[in-house]
C-alpha positions in Angstrom: -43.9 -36.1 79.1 -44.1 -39.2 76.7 -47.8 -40.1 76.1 -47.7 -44.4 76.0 -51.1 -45.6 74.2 -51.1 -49.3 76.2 -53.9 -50.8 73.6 -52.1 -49.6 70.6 -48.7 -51.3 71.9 -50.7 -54.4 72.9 -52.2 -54.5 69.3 -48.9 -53.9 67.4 -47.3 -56.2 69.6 -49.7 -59.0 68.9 -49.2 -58.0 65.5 -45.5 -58.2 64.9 -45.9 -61.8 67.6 -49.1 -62.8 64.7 -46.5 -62.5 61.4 -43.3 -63.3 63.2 -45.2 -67.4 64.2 -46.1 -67.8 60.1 -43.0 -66.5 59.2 -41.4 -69.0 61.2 -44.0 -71.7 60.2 -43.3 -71.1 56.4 -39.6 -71.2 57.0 -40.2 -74.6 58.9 -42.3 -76.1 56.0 -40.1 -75.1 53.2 -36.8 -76.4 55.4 -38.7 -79.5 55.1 -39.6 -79.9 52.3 -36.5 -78.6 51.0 -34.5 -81.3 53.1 -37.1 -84.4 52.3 -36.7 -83.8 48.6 -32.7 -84.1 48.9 -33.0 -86.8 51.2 -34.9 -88.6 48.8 -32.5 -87.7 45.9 -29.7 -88.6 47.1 -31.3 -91.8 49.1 -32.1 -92.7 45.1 -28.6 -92.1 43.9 -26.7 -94.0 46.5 -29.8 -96.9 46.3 -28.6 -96.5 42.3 -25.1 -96.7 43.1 -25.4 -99.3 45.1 -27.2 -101.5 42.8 -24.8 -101.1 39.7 -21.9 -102.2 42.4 -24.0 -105.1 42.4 -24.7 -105.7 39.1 -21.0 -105.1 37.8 -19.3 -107.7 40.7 -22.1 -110.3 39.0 -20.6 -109.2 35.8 -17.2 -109.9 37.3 -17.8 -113.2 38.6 -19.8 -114.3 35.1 -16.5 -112.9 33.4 -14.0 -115.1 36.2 -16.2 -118.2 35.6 -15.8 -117.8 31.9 -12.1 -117.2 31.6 -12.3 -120.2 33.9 -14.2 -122.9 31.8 -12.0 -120.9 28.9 -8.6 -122.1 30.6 -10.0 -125.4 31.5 -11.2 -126.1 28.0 -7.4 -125.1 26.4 -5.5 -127.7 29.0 -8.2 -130.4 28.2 -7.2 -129.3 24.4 -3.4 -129.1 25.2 -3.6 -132.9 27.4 -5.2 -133.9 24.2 -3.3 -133.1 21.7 -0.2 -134.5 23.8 -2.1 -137.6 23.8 -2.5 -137.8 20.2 1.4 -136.9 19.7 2.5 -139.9 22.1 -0.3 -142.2 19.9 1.8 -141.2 16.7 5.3 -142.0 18.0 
């Protein structure tokens, strides 16, 4: 017959229960840490993103304001210079 040692069982399975709980704690902590660090990289990037979208529709609208003044500037010119041409006839 199969001799069962009841403390040894107990203490191996207290054991295996003992490494298998920080095993699974340092698995939580690194899946973490792991995702917080990505979070916060890609967090940055779109943040980054984001704010040179900004910065370049500014840069549009400076560029649209100035081609504006630009093309009001050459019909003041133009209405000018038709003035000056009806002055000489």
């Amino acid at each position: 017959m199969l001799k069962v040692d009841v403390p040894q069982i107990l203490i191996s399975s207290a054991a295996i229960s003992g490494i298998g709980l920080v095993w699974y704690d340092f698995n939580k902590k690194v899946y973490e840490t792991v995702f917080n660090l990505l979070k916060g990289t890609l967090r940055d990037t779109f943040e980054e993103k984001a704010r040179k979208i900004k910065e370049i529709e500014k840069e549009i609208r400076r560029i649209k304001e100035v081609k504006e003044e630009i093309r009001r500037i050459e019909e003041e010119e133009e209405e000018e210079a038709v003035g000056n041409r009806l002055i000489l006839f």
